[in-house]
C-alpha atoms as one frame of an Amber mdcrd trajectory, in Angstrom:
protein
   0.000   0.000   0.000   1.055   3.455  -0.215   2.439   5.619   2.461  -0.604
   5.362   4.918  -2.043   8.949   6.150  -5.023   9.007   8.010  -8.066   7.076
   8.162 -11.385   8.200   9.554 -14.008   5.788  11.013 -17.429   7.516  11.642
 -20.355   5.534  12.616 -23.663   6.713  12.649 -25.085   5.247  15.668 -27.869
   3.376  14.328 -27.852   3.650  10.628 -29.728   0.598   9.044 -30.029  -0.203
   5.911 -32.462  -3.037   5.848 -32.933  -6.672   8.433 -30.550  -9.197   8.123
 -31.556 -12.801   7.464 -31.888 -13.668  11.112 -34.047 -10.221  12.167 -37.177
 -12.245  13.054 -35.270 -14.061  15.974 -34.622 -10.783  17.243 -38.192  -9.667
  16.589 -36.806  -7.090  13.523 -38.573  -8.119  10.489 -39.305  -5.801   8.268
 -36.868  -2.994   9.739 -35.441  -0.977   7.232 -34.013   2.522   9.625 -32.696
   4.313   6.242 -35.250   3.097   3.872 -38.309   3.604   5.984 -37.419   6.753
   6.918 -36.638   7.660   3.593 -40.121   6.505   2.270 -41.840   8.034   5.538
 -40.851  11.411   4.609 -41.681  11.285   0.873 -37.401  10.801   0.276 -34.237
  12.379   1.794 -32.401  15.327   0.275 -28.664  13.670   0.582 -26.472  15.019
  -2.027 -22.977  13.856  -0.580 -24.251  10.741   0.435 -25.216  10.145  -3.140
 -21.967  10.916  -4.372 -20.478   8.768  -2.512 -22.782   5.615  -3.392 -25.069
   5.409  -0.700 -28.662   4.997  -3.561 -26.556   2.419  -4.345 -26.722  -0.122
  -1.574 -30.391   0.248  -1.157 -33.631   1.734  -2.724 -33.470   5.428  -0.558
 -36.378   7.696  -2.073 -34.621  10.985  -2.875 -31.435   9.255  -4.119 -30.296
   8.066  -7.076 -28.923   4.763  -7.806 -27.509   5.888 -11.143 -24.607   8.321
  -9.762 -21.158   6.159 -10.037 -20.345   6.205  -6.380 -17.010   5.516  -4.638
 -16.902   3.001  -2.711 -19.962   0.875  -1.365 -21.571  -2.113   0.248 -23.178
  -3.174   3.054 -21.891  -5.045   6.159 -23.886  -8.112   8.111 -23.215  -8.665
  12.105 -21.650 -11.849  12.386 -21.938 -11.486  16.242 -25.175 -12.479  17.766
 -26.355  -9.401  19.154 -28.001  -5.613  18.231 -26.328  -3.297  20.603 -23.417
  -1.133  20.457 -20.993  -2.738  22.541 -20.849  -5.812  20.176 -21.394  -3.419
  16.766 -18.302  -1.386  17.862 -16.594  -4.517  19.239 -16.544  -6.681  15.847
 -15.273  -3.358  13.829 -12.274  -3.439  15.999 -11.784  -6.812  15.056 -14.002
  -8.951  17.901 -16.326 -11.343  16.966 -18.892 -12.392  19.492 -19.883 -15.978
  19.799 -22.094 -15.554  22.499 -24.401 -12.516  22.943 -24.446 -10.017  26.036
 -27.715 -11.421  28.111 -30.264  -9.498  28.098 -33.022  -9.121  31.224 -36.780
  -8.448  29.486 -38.512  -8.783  33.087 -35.975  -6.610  34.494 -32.839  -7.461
  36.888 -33.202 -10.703  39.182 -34.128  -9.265  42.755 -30.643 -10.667  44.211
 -28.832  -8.204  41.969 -31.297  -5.455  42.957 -30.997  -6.284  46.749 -26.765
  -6.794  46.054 -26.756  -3.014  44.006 -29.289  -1.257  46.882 -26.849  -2.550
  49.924 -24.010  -1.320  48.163 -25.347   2.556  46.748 -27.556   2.778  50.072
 -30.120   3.975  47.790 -33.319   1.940  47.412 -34.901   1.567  43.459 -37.659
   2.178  41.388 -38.872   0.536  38.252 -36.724  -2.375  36.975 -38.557  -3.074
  34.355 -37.769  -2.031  30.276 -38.624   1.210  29.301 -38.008   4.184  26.858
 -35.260   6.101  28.869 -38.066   9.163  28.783 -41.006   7.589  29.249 -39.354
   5.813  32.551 -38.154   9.492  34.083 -42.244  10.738  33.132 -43.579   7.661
  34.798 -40.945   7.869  37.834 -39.291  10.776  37.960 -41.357  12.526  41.269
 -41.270   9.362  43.108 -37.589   9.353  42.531 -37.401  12.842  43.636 -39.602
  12.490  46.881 -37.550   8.951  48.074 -34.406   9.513  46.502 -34.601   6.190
  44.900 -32.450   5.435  41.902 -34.493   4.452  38.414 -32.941   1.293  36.916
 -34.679   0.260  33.927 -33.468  -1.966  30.964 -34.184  -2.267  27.303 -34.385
  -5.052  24.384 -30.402  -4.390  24.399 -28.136  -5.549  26.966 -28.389  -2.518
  29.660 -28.573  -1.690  33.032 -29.217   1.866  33.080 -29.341   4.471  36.146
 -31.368   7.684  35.835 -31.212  10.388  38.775 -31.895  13.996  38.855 -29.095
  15.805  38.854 -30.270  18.008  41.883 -30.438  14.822  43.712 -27.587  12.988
  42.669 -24.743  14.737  41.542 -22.870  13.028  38.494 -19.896  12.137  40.081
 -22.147  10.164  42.590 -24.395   8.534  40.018 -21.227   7.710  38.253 -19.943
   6.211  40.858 -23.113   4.686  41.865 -22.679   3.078  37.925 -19.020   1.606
  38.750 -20.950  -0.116  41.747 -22.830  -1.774  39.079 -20.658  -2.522  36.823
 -18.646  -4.383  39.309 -21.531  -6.268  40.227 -22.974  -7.353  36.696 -20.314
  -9.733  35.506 -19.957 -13.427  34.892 -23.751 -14.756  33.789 -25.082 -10.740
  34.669 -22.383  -9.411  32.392 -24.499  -6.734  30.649 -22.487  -4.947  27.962
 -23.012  -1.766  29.421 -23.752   0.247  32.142 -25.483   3.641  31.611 -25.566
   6.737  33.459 -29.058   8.992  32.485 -29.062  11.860  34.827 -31.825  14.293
  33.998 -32.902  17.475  34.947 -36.640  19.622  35.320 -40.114  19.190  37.319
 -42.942  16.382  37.254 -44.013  17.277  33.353 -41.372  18.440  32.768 -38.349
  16.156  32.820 -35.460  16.714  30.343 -32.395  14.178  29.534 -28.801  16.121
  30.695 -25.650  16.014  28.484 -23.951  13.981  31.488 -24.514  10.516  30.069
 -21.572   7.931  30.433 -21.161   4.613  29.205 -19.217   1.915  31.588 -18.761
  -1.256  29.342 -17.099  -4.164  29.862 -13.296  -4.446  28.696 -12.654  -6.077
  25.566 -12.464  -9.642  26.009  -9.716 -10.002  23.286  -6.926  -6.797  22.119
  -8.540  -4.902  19.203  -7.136  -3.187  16.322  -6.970  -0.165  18.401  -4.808
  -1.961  20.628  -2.209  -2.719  17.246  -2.533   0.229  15.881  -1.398   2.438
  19.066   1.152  -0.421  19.926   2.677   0.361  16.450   3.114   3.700  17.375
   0.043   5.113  15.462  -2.129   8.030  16.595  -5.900   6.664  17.466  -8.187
   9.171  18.430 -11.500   8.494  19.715 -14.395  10.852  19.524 -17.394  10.419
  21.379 -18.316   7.491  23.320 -15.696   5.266  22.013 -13.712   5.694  24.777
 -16.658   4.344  26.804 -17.228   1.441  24.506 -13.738   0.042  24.686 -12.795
   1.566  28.396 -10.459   3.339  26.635  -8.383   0.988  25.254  -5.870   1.442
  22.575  -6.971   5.103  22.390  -4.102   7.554  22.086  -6.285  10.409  23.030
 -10.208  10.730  23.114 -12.543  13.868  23.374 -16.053  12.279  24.941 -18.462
  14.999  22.453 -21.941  14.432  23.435 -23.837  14.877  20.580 -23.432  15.008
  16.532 -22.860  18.731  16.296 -19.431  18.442  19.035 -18.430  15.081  17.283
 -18.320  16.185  13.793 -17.106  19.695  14.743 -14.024  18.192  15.916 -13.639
  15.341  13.407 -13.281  18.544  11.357 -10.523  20.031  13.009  -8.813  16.691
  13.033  -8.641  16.864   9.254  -6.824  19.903   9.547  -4.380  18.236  11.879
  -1.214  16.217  11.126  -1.228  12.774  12.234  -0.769   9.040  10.868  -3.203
   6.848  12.604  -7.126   6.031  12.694  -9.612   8.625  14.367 -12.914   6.418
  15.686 -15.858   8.679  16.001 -19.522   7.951  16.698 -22.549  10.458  16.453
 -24.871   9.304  18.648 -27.889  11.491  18.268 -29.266   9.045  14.898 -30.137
   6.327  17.811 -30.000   8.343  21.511 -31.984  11.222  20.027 -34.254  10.056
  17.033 -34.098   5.860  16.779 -35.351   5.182  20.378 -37.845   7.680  20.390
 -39.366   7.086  16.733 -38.777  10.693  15.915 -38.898  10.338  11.951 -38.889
  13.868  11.185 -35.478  14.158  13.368 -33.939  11.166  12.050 -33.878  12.298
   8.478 -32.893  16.354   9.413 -30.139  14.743  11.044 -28.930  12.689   8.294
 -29.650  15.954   6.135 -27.529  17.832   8.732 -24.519  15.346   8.088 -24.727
  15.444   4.329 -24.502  19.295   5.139 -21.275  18.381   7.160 -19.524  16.486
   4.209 -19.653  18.977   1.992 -17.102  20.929   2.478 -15.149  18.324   4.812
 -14.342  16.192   1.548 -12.334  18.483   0.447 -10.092  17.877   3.484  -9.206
  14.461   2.683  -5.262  14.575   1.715  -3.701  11.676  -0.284  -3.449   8.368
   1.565  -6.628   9.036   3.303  -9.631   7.074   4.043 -13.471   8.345   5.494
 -15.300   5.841   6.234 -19.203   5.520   6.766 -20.715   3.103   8.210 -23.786
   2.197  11.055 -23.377  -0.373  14.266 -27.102  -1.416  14.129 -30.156  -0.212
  13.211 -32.745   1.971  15.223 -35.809   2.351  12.366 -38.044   5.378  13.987
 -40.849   4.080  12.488 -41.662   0.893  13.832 -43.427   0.705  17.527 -40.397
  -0.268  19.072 -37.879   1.516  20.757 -35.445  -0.412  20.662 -32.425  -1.517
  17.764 -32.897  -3.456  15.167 -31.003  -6.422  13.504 -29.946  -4.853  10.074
 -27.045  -4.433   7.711 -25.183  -1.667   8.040 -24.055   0.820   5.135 -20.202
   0.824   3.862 -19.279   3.888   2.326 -15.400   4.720   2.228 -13.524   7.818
  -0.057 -10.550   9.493  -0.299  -8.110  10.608  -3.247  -7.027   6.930  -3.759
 -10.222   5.104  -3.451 -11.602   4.528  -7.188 -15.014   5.171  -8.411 -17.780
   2.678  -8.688 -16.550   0.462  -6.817 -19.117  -2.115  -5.421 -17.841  -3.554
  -1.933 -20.489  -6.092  -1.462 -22.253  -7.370   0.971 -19.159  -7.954   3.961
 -20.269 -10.891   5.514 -18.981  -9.234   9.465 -17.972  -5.897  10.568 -14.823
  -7.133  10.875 -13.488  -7.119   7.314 -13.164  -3.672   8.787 -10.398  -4.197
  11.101  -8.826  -6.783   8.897  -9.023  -4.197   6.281  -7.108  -1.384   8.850
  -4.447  -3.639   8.917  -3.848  -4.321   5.805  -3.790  -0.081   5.468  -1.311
   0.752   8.424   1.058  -2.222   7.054   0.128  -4.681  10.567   0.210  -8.242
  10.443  -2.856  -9.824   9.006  -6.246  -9.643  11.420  -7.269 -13.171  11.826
 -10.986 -12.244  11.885 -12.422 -11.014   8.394 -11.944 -10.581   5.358 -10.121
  -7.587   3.595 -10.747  -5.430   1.068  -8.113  -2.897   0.846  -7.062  -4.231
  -2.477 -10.617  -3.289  -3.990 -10.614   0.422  -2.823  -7.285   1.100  -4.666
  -7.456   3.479  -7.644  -8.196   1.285 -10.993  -8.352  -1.985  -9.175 -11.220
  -4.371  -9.933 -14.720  -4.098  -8.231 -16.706  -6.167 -10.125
């Protein structure tokens, strides 16, 4: 490969593009998050998307499938699971064979009664929710006992919402690493979630304060190789949560898209040679869980917006990649994610044009493919396709 630059890894947390094969055992069938939105709102205006190939994976009203592209495909989840923890996980390079459990009647009552000793706090709810519905529901009697709301979800979660007046962030945090300690072995959940929240009875609002405490990695990722080569690997957003921080170089925890893609665009002004891993949560934390259509396609109009003028940035030897970690389709009744493919776009001034990737059969012929890039020794999980993405070489 050429001299290797920079490569930049942006998932948008939640980004669909139609169920995989195995979507009705997760009770996904017919989930689509791009598509249905897309047809919901009469089509997308996405002109950067299109240029890059994305009418060409799927049928998206508003986009053509007749512009050449760059590079595209699709990517399946070859892990058995739908959350982000495992998404993020099998990227880097970690394949799942078992999934995170998951608790649909809530937490057993001897991990309640092991998590109240231990806080000194009693709790409310334990049951899965929608992370606003649960503060509407029991957000006074949390403020009038001071009990903590645990609730759950579809994914594999134990999450902790307190008002902020109450509980302070650095005690609910701590109040999270209390949990986490406590939910391993057979109660391993993949992540623990802080949800403080602000406001009156009526009128309850989500803070900015949310933290992620996940499990380590069970196996070194490419992360881990890349920074032990000596390469620069930024993460931006909650990737530092995701992988407890591991291989990171540096990380900047933005909280929504607007912080995360403001400062993926000062990266691009920066010199570096390494891999900056960025996720924009506010497709799935914002929009997906709470079937907000209308705010699901502004923001993927809003990021189209973004790429404009951030193309231009891209310097020879470097990749952007696009790509989702599971679906979150706003309009079906649930709240929760969805077992789809995920969208592959990737450009840059050596990737060729119209050049079909596929469909990858795991999210790991990404981190096989990062190897290949920064000149590592071959990842044993995935397949690669560095080779295709190369200017001129063969795509079909």
């Amino acid at each position: 490969m050429n001299k290797v630059q920079r490569v930049f890894l942006i998932v948008l947390d939640g980004l669909g593009v139609g169920e995989l094969p195995d979507a009705h055992l997760f009770g996904d069938t017919g989930s689509n998050t791009l598509g249905n939105t897309a047809r919901a709102l009469g089509g997308l205006t996405l002109p950067n998307f299109e240029k890059l190939g994305l009418g060409k994976i799927i049928e998206v009203p508003g986009l053509s499938n007749q512009v050449p592209g760059k590079a595209y495909g699709k990517m399946a989840e070859k892990s058995r699971g739908k959350d982000t923890t495992t998404g993020h996980w099998e990227m880097a390079g970690l394949v799942l064979e078992a999934p995170f459990p998951v608790f649909p009647t809530g937490f057993p009552a001897t991990i309640m009664q092991q998590f109240a000793e231990r806080t000194g706090r009693a709790t409310l709810a334990n049951i899965p929710a929608s992370g606003t519905a649960v503060i509407d529901e029991f957000g006074a009697a949390h403020l009038d006992t001071g009990a903590l709301i645990v609730y759950t979800s579809a994914d594999s979660v134990f999450q902790i919402a307190a008002h902020e007046e109450l509980v302070p962030l650095k005690q609910l945090y701590d109040y999270c690493e209390i949990a986490r300690e406590i939910l391993q072995g057979d109660y391993g959940v993949g992540r623990v979630i802080a949800r403080p929240f602000r406001g009156s009875p009526g009128q309850f609002y989500r803070t900015a304060g949310r933290k992620d405490f996940s499990l380590p990695p069970v196996q070194p990722t490419i992360l881990e190789k890349l920074k032990a080569a000596d390469y620069t690997v930024y993460g931006v957003g909650k990737i530092e949560d995701i992988f407890c921080s591991r291989g990171l170089t540096a990380s900047n925890h933005t909280h929504n898209n607007a912080e995360t893609l403001a400062f993926v665009s000062e990266l691009l002004t920066k010199d570096f040679t390494g891999l900056v891993f960025a996720n924009c949560i506010d497709f799935d934390m914002e929009y997906g869980h709470r079937n907000d259509v209308v705010g699901f396609g502004k923001a993927l109009e809003a990021f189209d917006q973004w790429l404009g003028p951030n193309l231009a940035k891209l310097r020879a030897g470097d990749l952007l990649i696009l790509t989702g970690d599971h679906g979150c389709d706003p309009t079906t009744s649930s709240t929760d994610h969805s077992r789809e493919y995920t969208p592959l776009l990737i450009t840059g001034p050596e990737v060729g044009s119209d050049l079909s990737l596929g469909i990858r059969e795991s999210f790991a012929d990404l981190a096989a493919t990062l190897a290949v890039w920064f000149g590592l020794e071959p990842w044993l999980v995935g397949q690669d396709f560095a080779a295709l993405i190369k200017q001129g070489s063969p795509s079909k």
